[in-house]
C-alpha positions as CSV (number, residue, x, y, z in Angstrom):
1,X,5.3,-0.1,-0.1
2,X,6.6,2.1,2.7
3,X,9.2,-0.8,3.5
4,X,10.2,-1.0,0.0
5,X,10.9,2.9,-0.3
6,X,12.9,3.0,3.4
7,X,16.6,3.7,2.8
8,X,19.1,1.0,5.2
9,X,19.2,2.0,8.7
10,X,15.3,3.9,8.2
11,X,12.7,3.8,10.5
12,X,8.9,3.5,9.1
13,X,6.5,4.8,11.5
14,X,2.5,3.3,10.9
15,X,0.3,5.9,12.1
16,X,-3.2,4.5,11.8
17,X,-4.5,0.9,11.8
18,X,-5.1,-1.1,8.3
19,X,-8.7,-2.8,7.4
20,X,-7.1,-6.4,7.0
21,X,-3.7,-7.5,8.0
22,X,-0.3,-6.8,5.9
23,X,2.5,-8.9,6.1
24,X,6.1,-7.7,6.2
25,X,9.3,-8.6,4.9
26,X,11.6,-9.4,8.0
27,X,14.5,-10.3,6.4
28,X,14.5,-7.1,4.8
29,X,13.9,-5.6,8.0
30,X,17.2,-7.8,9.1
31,X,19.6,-7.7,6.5
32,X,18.9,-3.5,5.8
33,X,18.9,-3.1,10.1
34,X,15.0,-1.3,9.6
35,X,13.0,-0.2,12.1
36,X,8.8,-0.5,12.3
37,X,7.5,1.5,14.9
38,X,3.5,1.4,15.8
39,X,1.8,4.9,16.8
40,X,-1.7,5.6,16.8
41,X,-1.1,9.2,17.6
42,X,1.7,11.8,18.2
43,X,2.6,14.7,19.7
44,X,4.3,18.1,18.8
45,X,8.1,16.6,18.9
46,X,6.6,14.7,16.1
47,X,5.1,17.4,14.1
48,X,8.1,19.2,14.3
49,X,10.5,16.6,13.2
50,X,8.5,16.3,10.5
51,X,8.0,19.9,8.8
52,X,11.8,20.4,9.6
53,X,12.8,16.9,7.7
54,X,10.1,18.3,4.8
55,X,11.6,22.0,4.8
56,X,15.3,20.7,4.6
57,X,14.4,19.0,1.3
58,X,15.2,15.6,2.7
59,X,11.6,13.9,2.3
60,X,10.6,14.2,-1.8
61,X,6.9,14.0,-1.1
62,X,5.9,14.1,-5.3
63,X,7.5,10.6,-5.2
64,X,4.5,9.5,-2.6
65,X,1.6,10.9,-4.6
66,X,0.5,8.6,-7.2
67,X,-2.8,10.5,-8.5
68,X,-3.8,13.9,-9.0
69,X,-7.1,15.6,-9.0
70,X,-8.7,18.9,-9.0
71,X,-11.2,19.9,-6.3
72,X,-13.9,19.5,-8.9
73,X,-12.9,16.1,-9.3
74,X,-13.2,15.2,-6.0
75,X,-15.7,12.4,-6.7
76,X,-13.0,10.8,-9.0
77,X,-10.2,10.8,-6.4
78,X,-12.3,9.3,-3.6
79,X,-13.1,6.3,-6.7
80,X,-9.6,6.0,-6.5
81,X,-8.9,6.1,-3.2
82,X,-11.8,3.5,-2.4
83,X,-10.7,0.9,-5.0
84,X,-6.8,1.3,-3.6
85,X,-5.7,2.3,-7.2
86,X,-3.1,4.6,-5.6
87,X,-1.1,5.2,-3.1
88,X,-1.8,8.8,-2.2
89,X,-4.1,11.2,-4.2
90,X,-4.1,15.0,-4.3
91,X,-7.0,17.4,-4.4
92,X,-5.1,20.6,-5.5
93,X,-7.7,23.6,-5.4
């Protein structure tokens, strides 16, 4: 999904590892000049980038979150979440 969502010329970074291996598109990758990059951590260069990117407006995080839930309703999110149903849910308190 995050391949399908990346603008020409974007970089997708995967922080984190998957459970079972994912396959990718490379002649998307090719023909819209993409860029995967691995990291299993990060540092505060990172963090930075990323609430700057976030308070400038130019990342539209409600088009990320899928599901919705209440804190009460924690027990229903994490149903979600553990049959992949979505691809990110929300506790809002």
């Amino acid at each position: 999904t995050g391949m399908e969502l990346l603008k020409t010329g974007g970089q997708l970074t995967q922080v984190g590892v998957f459970s079972s291996p994912v396959s990718v598109d490379l002649i998307r990758l090719v023909y819209h000049s993409q860029r995967i990059v691995g990291s299993i951590a990060f540092d505060r260069e990172t963090w930075e980038r990323c609430i700057r990117l976030l308070g400038d407006g130019k990342v539209n995080t409600e088009k990320l979150i899928s599901h919705q839930f209440s804190l009460e309703e924690w027990e229903k999110a994490f149903a979600v979440t553990r049959k992949q149903e979505g691809f990110r849910v929300l506790l809002k308190p």
